[in-house]
C-alpha positions in Angstrom: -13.9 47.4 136.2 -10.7 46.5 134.6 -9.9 42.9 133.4 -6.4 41.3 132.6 -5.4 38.2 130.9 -3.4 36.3 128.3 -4.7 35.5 124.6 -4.7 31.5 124.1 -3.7 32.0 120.3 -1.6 34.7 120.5 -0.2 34.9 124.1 -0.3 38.3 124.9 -0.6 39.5 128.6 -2.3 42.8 128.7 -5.1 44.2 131.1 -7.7 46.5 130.3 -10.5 49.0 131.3 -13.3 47.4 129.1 -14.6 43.8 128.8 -13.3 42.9 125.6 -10.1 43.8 123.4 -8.8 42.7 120.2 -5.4 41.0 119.6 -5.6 40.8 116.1 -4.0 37.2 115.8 -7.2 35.3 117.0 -10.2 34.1 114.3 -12.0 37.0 113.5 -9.6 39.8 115.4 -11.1 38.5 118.8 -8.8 37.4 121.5 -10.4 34.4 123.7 -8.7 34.9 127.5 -9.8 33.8 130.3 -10.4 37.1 132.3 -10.8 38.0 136.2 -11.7 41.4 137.5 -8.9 43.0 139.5 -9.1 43.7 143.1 -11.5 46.7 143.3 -9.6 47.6 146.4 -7.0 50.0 145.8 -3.6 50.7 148.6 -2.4 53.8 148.8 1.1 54.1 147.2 3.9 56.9 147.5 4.5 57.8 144.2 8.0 59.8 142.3 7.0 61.5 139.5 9.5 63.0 137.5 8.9 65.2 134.1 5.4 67.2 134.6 5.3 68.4 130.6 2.4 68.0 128.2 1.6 64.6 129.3 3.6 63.8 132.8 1.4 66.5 134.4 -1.8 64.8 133.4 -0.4 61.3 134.7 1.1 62.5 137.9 -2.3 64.1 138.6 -4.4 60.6 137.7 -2.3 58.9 140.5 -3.0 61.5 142.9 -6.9 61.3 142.0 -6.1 57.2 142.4 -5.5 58.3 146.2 -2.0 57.7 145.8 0.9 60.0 148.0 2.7 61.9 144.5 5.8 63.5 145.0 6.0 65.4 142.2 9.6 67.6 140.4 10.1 69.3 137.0 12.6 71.7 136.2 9.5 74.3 135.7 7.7 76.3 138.2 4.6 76.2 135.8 4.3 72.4 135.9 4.8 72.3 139.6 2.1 74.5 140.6 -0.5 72.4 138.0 1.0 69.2 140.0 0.2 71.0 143.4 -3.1 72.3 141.8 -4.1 68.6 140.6 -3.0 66.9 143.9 0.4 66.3 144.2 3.2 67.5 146.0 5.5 69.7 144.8 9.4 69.0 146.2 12.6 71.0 145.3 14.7 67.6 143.8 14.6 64.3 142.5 16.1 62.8 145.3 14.0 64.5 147.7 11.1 62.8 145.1 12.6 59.3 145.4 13.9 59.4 149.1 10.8 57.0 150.5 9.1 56.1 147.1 7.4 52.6 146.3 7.2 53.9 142.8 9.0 56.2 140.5 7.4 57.0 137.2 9.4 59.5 134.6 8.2 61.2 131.2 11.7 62.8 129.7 12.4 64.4 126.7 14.8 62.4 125.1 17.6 59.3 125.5 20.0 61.2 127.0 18.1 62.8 130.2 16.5 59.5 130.8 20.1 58.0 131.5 21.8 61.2 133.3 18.6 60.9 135.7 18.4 57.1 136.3 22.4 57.0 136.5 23.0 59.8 138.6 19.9 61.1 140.5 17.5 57.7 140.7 19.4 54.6 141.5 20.9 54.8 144.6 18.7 57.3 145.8 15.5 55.3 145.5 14.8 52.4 147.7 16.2 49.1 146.2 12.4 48.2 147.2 11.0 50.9 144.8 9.9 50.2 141.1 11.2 52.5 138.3 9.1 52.8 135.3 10.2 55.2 132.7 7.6 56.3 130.2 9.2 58.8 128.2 9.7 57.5 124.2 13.7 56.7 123.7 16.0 54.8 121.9 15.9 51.0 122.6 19.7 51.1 123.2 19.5 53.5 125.8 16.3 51.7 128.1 18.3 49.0 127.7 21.4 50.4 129.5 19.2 52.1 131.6 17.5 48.4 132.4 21.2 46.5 132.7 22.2 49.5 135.4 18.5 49.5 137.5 18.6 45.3 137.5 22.6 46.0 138.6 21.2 47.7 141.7 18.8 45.4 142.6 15.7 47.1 141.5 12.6 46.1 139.1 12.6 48.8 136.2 10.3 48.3 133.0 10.7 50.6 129.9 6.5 51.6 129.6 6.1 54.5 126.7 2.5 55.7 126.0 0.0 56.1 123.0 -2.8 58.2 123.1 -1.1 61.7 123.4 -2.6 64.4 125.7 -6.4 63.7 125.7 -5.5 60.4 127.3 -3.1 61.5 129.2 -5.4 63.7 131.1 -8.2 61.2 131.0 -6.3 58.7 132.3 -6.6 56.5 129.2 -3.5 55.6 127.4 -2.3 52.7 126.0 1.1 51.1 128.0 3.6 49.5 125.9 6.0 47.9 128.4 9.1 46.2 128.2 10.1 44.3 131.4 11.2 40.9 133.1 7.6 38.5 132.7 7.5 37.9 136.6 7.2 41.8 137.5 4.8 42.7 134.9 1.4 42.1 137.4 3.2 44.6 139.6 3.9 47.2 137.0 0.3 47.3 135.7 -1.4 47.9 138.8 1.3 50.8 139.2 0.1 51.9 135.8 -3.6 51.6 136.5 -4.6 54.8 137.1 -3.3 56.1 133.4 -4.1 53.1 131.9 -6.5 52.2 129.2 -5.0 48.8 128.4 -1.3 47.9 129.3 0.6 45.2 127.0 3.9 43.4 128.2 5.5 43.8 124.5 8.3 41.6 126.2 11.5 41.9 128.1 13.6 45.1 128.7 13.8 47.6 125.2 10.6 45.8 124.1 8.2 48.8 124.9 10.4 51.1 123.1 10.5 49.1 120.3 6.8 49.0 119.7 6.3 52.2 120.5 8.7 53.6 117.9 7.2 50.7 115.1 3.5 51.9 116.2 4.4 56.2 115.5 6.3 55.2 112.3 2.8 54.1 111.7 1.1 56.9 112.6 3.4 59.3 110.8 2.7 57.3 107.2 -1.1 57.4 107.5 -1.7 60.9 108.7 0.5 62.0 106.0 -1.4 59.6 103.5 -4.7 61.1 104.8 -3.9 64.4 104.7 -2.9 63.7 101.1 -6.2 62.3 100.0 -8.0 65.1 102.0 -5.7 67.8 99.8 -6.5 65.8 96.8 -10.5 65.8 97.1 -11.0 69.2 97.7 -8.6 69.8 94.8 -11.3 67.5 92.9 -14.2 69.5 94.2 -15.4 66.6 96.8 -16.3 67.7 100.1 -13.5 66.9 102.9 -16.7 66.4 105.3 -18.1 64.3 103.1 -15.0 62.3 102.3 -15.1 61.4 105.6 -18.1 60.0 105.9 -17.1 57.9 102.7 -13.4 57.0 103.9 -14.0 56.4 107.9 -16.6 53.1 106.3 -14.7 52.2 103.1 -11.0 50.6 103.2 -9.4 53.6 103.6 -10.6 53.6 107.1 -7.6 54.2 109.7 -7.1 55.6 113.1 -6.0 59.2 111.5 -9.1 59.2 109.7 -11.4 57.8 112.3 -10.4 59.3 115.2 -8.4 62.2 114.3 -9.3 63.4 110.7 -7.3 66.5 110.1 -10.3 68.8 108.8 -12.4 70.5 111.3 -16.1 69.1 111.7 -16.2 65.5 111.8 -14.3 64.3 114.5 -15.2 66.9 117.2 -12.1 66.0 119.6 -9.5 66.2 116.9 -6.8 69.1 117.1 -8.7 70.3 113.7 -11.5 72.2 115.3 -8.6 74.0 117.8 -6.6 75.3 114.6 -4.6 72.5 115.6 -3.6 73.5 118.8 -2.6 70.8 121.9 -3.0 67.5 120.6 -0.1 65.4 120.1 3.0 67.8 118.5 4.6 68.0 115.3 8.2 67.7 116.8 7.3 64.8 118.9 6.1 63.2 116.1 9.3 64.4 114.1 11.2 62.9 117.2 9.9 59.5 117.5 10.4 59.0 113.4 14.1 60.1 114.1 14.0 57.4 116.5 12.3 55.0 114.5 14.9 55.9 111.5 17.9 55.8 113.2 16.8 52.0 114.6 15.9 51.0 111.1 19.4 52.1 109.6 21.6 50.2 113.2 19.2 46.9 111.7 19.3 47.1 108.5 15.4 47.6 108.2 14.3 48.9 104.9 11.9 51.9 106.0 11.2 54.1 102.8 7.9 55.6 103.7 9.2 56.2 107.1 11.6 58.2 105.8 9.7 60.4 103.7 7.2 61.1 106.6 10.3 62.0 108.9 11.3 64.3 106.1 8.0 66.1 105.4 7.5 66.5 108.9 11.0 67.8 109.4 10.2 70.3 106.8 7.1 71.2 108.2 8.4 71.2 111.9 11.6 73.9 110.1 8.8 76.0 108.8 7.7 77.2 112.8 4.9 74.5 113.1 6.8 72.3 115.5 4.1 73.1 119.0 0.8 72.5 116.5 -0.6 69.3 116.2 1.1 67.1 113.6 -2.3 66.8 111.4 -1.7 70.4 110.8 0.6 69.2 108.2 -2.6 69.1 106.0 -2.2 72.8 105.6 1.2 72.6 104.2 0.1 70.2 101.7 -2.8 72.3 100.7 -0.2 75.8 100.5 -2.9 77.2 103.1 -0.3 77.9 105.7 -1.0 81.7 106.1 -4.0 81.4 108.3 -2.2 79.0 110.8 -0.6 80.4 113.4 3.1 79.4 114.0 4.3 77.9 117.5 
């Protein structure tokens, strides 16, 4: 059953697949809402769904198991035969994708296909009815010309990156960090639903993109810190496993640790026990710190560990290590990077 509400402290909206959440700004990390269960009841939508990589595949074939109509497109045959496989059908354009759609969703590489699509393939093509949700990870400058041109034409768009990387994007459990006008955002979540975890309104248009970048830089620091301390105890003749056990209950607890510790054994879903393959990759992580450096130097942010991370990983990512998992990076840091494979 999923649940939605707003925090009375900290005023959050978000909705959610389990009964309770955590805002972190209540007494004692709990958020107090008042909470209704959604409408179990679910009407068929016809979906657009544009970018069928890594993680678009996975979330393009979620709606279809939702029930919903998915017209799906990607430049790549592959992708459009696992879209067809999972569900969805497979069409020859965008356009042809967005002709009668009540919902277009897109997962792009980067900034610059995100606005060459929107500008020149979506709006216009689209119903002025339809709602555009882009949930690739870009520069906040960009969604936000992307935003000014979509509200220009009369639609609803919200900026709405991800966390959770492929795992959740196939289980239909990532985190939605959405930047949007306040009145569409009950709208846009039940869009979401069907790849959705928990979905936050961070707050109007760029907003999304803006936390997701923050949250990575995040991510970047404390893998690299953990992988670190995991070089650094088996240099001191302490058991990685057993580090874990110590680290994952003492205050060097993170998410990196917890849930995706970078030696093989104790967290059996983490990339580690697949010689780091899948997972969430070490040039997207190298992208989104780019992204996340380039927005601290246009603000004047001072970001020094964020820098080094981008910086190891760009090394890393220049070595051939760019499709493994980022926590791979522990094997640079212990010079065992002969017995990983490159890719």
């Amino acid at each position: 059953m999923r649940w939605s509400g707003s925090c009375a402290t900290c005023g959050s909206t978000a909705s959610w697949k389990a009964p309770t959440r955590s805002c972190g700004s209540s007494p004692r990390g709990k958020c107090f809402v008042s909470r209704h269960p959604r409408t179990q009841g679910r009407t068929t939508m016809k979906i657009a769904f544009i970018g069928l990589g890594n993680m678009g595949g996975g979330m393009a074939a979620n709606q279809a198991k939702a029930g919903h109509e998915v017209a799906a497109f990607d430049l790549s045959q592959a992708a459009l035969d696992r879209a067809a496989a999972a569900g969805c059908t497979p069409v020859a354009s965008v356009g042809e994708a967005v002709r009668d759609a009540e919902v277009v969703i897109t997962m792009l590489p980067a900034g610059p296909h995100v606005l060459k699509v929107y500008s020149e393939q979506i709006i216009g093509a689209a119903p002025s009815s339809a709602l555009l949700l882009d949930c690739s990870t870009i520069d906040v400058d960009t969604a936000r010309k992307v935003a000014g041109l979509a509200t220009e034409a009369g639609y609803v768009f919200a900026d709405a990156p991800v966390s959770g990387g492929t795992v959740a994007a196939d289980a239909g459990t990532l985190a939605f960090m959405v930047g949007c006008e306040e009145a569409g955002f009950a709208r846009i979540e039940a869009a979401l639903e069907p790849m959705s975890r928990v979905t936050m309104r961070a707050g109007d248009h760029g907003a999304g993109q803006a936390a997701k970048i923050c949250n990575n830089m995040i991510l970047g620091i404390t893998m690299i810190g953990t992988c670190e301390a995991v070089a650094l105890a088996e240099k001191l003749g302490l058991d990685p496993v057993k580090f874990f056990d110590i680290a994952s209950k003492s205050s060097g607890q993170s998410w990196s640790v917890s849930s995706y510790y970078p030696w093989p054994g104790p967290v059996p879903t983490a990339p580690s026990n697949r010689n780091y393959d899948g997972g969430f990759a070490t040039a997207m992580m190298l992208k989104d710190l780019k992204l996340a450096q380039d927005a601290a130097a246009k603000s004047g942010a001072s970001t020094p560990l964020g820098a080094q991370s981008e910086a190891l990983f760009q090394l890393f990512n220049g070595l051939g290590y760019g499709g493994r998992d980022f926590s791979a990076i522990l094997q640079m840091l212990r010079g065992q990077l002969e017995g990983l494979p490159k890719g």
